[in-house]
N, C-alpha and C positions, 0 to 999 in steps of 0.2 A: 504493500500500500504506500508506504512512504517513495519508493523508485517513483511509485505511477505518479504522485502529487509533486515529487521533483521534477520529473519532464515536464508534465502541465502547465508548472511554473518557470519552468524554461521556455516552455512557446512563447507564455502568455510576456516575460519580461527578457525576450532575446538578448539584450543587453549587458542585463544583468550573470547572463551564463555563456561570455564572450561570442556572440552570435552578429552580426551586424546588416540591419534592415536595410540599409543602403539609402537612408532617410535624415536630412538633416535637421537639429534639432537646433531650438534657440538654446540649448546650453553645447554647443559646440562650442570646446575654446581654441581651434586652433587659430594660428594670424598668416598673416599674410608674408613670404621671404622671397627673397631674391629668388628666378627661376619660375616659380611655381606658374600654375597657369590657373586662372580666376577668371572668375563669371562678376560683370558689374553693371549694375541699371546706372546710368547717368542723363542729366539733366545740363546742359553746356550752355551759358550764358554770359551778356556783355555786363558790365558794370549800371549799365539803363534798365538792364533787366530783357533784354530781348534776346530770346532763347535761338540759339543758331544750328545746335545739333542735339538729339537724345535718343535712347534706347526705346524709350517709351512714348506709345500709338497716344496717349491722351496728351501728353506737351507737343507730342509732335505736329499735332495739326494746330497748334499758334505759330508756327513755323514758317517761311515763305517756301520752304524745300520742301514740303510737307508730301509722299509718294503715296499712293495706295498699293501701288506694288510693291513697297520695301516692306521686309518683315522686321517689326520693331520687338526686338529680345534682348535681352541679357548679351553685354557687348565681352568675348571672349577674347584673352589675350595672355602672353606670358609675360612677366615682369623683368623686366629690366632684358627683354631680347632685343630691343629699338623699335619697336613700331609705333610705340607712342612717344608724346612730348615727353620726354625726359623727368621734367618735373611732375606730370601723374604720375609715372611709376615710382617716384619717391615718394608722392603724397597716399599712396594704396599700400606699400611697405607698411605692415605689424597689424593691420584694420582687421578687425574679426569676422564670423559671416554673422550677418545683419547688422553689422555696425554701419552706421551713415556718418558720411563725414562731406565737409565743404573744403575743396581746394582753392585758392588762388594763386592764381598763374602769372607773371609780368610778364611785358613784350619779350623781354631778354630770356626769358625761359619756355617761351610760348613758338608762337610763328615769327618774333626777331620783330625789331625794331623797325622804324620809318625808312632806314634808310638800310643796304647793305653792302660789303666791300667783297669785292671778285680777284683776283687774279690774273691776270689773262698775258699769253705770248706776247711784245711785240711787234713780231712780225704780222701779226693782223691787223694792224695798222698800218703795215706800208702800202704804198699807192699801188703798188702791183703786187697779188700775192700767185705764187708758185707752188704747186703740188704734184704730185707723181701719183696716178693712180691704178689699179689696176685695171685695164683693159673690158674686164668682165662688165663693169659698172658702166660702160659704153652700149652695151647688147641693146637691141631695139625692144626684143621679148626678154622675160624673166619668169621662170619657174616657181611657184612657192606651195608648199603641200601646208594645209590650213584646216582645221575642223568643219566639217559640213556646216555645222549648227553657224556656222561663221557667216554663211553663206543665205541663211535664211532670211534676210532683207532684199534679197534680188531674185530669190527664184521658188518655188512651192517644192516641196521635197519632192510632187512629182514630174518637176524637171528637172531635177539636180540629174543631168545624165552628161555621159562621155559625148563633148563638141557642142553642149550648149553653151550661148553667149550671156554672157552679163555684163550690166551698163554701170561701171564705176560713177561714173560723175567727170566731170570737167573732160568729156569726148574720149573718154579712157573704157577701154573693152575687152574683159578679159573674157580666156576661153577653159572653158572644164578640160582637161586631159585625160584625168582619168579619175575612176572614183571606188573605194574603197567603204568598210562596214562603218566608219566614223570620219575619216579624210578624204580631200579632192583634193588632186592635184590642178595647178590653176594657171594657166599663161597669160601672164597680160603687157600689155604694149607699156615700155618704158620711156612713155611720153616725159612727165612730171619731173624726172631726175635726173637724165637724160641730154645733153644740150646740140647731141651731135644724131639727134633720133633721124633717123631713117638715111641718116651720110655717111658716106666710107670717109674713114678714118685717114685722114693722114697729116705731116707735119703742115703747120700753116693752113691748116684749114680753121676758119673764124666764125664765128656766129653771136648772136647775142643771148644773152640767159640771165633774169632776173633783172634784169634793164642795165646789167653787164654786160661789155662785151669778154669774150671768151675766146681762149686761141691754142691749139695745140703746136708745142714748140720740140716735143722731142717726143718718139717710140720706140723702147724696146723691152726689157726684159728682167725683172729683178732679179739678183745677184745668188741670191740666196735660195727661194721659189722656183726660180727659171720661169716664174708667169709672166706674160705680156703684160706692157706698162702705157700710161699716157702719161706724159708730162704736159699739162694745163696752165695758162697763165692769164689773171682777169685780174682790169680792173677794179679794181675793190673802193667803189664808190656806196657800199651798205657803211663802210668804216664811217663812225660819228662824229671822225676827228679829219675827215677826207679834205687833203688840200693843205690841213695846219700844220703847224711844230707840235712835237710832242711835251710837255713840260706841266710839271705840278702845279694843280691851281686851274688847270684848261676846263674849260666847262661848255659843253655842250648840250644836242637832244638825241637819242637814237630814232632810227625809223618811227616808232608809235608814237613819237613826242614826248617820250619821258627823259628827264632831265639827268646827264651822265657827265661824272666828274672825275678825272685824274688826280687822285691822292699822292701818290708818289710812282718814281720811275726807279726803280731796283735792277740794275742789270740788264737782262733781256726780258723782265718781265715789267708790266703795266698795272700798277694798283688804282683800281676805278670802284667809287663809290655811286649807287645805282639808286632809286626806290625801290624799293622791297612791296610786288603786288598781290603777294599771298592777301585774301577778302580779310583775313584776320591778321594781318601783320599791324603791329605796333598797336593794338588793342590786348587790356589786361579781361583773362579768361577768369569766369567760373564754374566749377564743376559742381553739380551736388553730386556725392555716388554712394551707391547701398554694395557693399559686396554682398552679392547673393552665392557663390560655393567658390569651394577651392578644389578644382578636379585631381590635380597631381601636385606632386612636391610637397609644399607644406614647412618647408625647409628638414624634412625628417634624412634619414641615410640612404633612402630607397631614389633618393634622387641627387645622381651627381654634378655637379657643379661644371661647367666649362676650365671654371679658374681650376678645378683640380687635378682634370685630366687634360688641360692642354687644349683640348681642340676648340 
């Protein structure tokens, strides 16, 4: 009699006779560590109050993004792999599951500041800029094997067959080649990248491309590869700085009209400060966020570290 009233009392309190329902409880204490990978409702908003992103279907429709097709759940991610802002995954580090907590985020830890500084060659500033490229990149057609499903804005699965046509856009036509249980292979004319489409190649043959003119000055053969080569020379009037001196202090507009500025001249490199047009750049974020589970990790031994093994 007592066995039978022990088991019973093992159904009835799993738990209690190391059993586990696979259920989380609000007395779960585990927290949240570096690694682990966490489930979080959030609610993402401006400093005015105007919500810009969330997990959840009831804030999301005060939204301007607002989708019926997105499914709004519990937003999954691991901690500290980079996919997020940096400072959420410091602000979700030790939170428990059902603890809620508010972040905020500054520009500088966020989408960056009003303005931001680049790097760049150079020589893409010079009036005339020179590249070597290979040959292949000249082809009139180009091959590319793409998922069907890819495909499903130009044709009804029951044309999706070997040598039908599809109408890219901008007078561009490719053709099915061949087609498989989930891929097509796909040929289509290399108008768009292209600047020598439908010319035989050779030196000093000229043309205009992107409201450049463009020139081939030498063909042959890379050193290393043995692939055919073009050597191209255009000039480079997209340059913001086209026609100037280069020097600290120069200030310009790029193509779209936004305002580009020479920080310094470091060797062969050009330090240029830019606006930064991320829609959230130099606005300070808030998070409301609920962990709702912790799938793996936990920070316990069954889950090892990058920092430990190296990779």
């Amino acid at each position: 009699m007592k066995k039978i009233i022990s088991i019973l009392t093992c159904l009835l309190f799993l738990t209690s006779c190391g059993g586990n329902s696979g259920q989380i409880t609000k007395t779960d204490d585990r927290v949240v560590k570096k690694w682990d990978t966490i489930l979080v409702d959030y609610v993402g908003k401006l400093e005015d109050g105007t919500i810009f992103d969330t997990s959840i279907k009831e804030f999301a429709k005060q939204t301007k993004n607002y989708s019926e097709q997105r499914e709004y759940k519990p937003l999954e991610f691991t901690v500290w792999e980079g996919k997020m802002i940096p400072w959420f995954d410091k602000g979700v580090e030790w939170m428990k599951i059902w603890e809620k907590k508010t972040l905020k985020i500054i520009p500088s830890e966020g989408y960056g500041e009003k303005t931001v500084k680049t790097t760049t060659s150079k020589k893409y500033f010079d009036k005339m800029l020179k590249e070597t490229i290979p040959a292949e990149s000249f082809q009139d057609y180009i091959e590319k094997e793409v998922p069907k499903s890819a495909l499903s804005n130009y044709l009804s699965w029951q044309e999706l067959k070997e040598w039908a046509k599809l109408n890219l856009g901008n007078d561009i036509v490719a053709t099915i080649k061949k087609v498989n249980w989930d891929q097509a292979t796909v040929s289509m004319e290399n108008k768009t990248n292209n600047p020598f489409f439908w010319k035989k190649l050779k030196v000093w043959l000229e043309w205009e491309y992107s409201w450049n003119k463009i020139k081939i000055t030498a063909m042959g053969a890379d050193e290393s590869t043995k692939e055919s080569t073009v050597t191209v020379e255009m000039e480079n009037t997209q340059n913001p700085f086209y026609g100037k001196e280069l020097k600290a202090g120069l200030e310009w507009k790029d193509k779209n009209g936004k305002p580009i500025k020479i920080i310094s001249i470091e060797g062969d490199n050009v330090v240029l400060e830019m606006e930064n047009t991320h829609e959230l750049a130099w606005k300070t974020l808030i998070f409301d966020v609920e962990l709702k589970n912790i799938k793996t990790g936990s920070g316990t031994e069954n889950k090892v570290s990058t920092e430990t093994t190296g990779k």
